[in-house]
N, C-alpha and C positions, 0 to 999 in steps of 0.2 A: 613516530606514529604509533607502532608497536609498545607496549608496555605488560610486562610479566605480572601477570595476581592471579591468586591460587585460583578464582575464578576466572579468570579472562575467558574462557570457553563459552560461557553462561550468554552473554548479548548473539554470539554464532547458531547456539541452540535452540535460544528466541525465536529467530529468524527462521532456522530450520523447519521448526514445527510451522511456522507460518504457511510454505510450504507442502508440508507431509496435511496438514490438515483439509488442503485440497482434494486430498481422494475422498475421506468421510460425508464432506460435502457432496460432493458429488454422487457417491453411494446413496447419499439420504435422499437428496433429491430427486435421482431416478427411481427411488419407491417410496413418493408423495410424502415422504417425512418431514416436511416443509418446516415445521417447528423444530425438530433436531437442527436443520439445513441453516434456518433462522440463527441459531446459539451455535452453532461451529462456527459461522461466519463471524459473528459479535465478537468469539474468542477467538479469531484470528485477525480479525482490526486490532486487538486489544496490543496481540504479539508486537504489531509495527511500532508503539510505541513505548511497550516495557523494554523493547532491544535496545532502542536507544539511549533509554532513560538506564537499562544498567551497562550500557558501554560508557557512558557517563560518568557515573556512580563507580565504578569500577575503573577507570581509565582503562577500559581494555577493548580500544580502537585496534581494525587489523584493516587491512587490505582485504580481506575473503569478507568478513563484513558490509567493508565497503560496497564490492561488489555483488555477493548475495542479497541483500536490501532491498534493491530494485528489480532484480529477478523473481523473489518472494511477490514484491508489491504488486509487479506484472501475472504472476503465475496464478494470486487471487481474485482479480479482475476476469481473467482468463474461466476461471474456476466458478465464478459467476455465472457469468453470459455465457457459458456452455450449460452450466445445468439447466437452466432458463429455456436454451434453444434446443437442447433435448429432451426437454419433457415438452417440448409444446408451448411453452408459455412466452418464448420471443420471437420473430422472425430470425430467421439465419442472416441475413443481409444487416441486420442491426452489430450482430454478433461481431459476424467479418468485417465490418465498417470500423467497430472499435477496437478490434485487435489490432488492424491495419496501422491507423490512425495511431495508436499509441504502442504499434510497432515504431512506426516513423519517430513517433515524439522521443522513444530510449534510444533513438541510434545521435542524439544530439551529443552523448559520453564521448564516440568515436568520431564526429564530422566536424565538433564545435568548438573545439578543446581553443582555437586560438582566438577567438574571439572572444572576447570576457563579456559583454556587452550583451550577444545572441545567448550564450550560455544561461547568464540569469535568466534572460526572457523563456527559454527553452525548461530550465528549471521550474519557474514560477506556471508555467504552463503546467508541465505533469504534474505538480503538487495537484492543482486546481481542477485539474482533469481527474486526475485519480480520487480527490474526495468525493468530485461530482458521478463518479460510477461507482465509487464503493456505495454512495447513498442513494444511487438508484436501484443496485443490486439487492441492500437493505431494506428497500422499501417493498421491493417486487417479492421478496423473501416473507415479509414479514405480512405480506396481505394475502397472500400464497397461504399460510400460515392461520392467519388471525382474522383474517378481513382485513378491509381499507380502514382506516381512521384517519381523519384529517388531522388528528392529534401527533399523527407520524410527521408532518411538516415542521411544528414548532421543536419538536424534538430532537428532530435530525440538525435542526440550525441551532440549538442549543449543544449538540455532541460537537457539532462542526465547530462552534467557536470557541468549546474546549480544546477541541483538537488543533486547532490554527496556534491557542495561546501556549498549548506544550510544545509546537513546532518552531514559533517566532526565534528561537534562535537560530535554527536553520536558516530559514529564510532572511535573519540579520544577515551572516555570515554570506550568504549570496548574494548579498547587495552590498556589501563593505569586504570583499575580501581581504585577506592578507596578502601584505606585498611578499612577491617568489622570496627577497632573500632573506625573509624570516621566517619561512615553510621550514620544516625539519626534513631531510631526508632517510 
């Protein structure tokens, strides 16, 4: 799984910042900096797919990767809808309904593992979930910011199926797994 290159650090560090870029956000947006809040957010969608694209590139897949990924994914979501709900701009019930809910949807790693079947459906879910809150966050960010434009619609479905076509092999590989006894360990 593991593979040694001078960079192999570089996809962990991605990820990291994904992360760390969560307090900025947050700082910006509890004082009304709504366009700074806009463009940290924008560069930290950006992180979830140069990590993958240089673990890729780099063949330097790890475990900690694996696993920081979707804690990053979840921690921006999270990073979101709190700045939202404490500046005033969402209800709180909205907030804690989607933390909840896609509490629930990431414990599928831990409950689902022997079912191949729930698992993709479980997967295909929070992919779907999560682009659908990163581009509501997006949106709320960026009218918070700019104003509304309905120009924000065609665009976000244009990012989105950029982003769908850098992920397709993700989601191949969830629907065609490999068989255990060709897995490395």
């Amino acid at each position: 799984m593991a593979k040694t290159t001078y960079f192999g650090w570089l996809p962990n560090a991605i990820t990291a910042m994904r992360l760390i870029l969560g307090v900025p956000i947050l700082i910006a947006a509890m004082h009304d900096a709504w366009a700074l809040a806009f463009w940290l957010f924008i560069l930290a969608l950006v992180t979830d797919f140069l990590d993958g694209l240089a673990a890729k590139k780099l063949q330097a897949y790890s475990k900690l990767g694996e696993e920081l990924d979707p804690i990053a994914d979840a921690g921006l979501v999270a990073t979101g809808f709190l700045a939202l709900s404490l500046t005033g701009h969402l209800e709180w019930w909205i907030t804690i309904s989607v933390l909840a809910v896609g509490g629930a949807v990431g414990t599928e790693r831990f409950f689902a593992r022997s079912a191949a079947g729930v698992m993709v459906l479980f997967k295909i879910l929070s992919v779907g979930g999560l682009f659908i809150e990163w581009t509501a966050i997006v949106w709320l960010f960026a009218a918070l910011a700019f104003g509304w434009s309905w120009l924000y619609v065609p665009a976000a479905l244009l990012v989105l199926a950029v982003c769908a076509s850098l992920k397709r092999h993700r989601i191949y590989a969830w629907l065609h797994p490999a068989p255990v006894s060709s897995v490395k360990r």
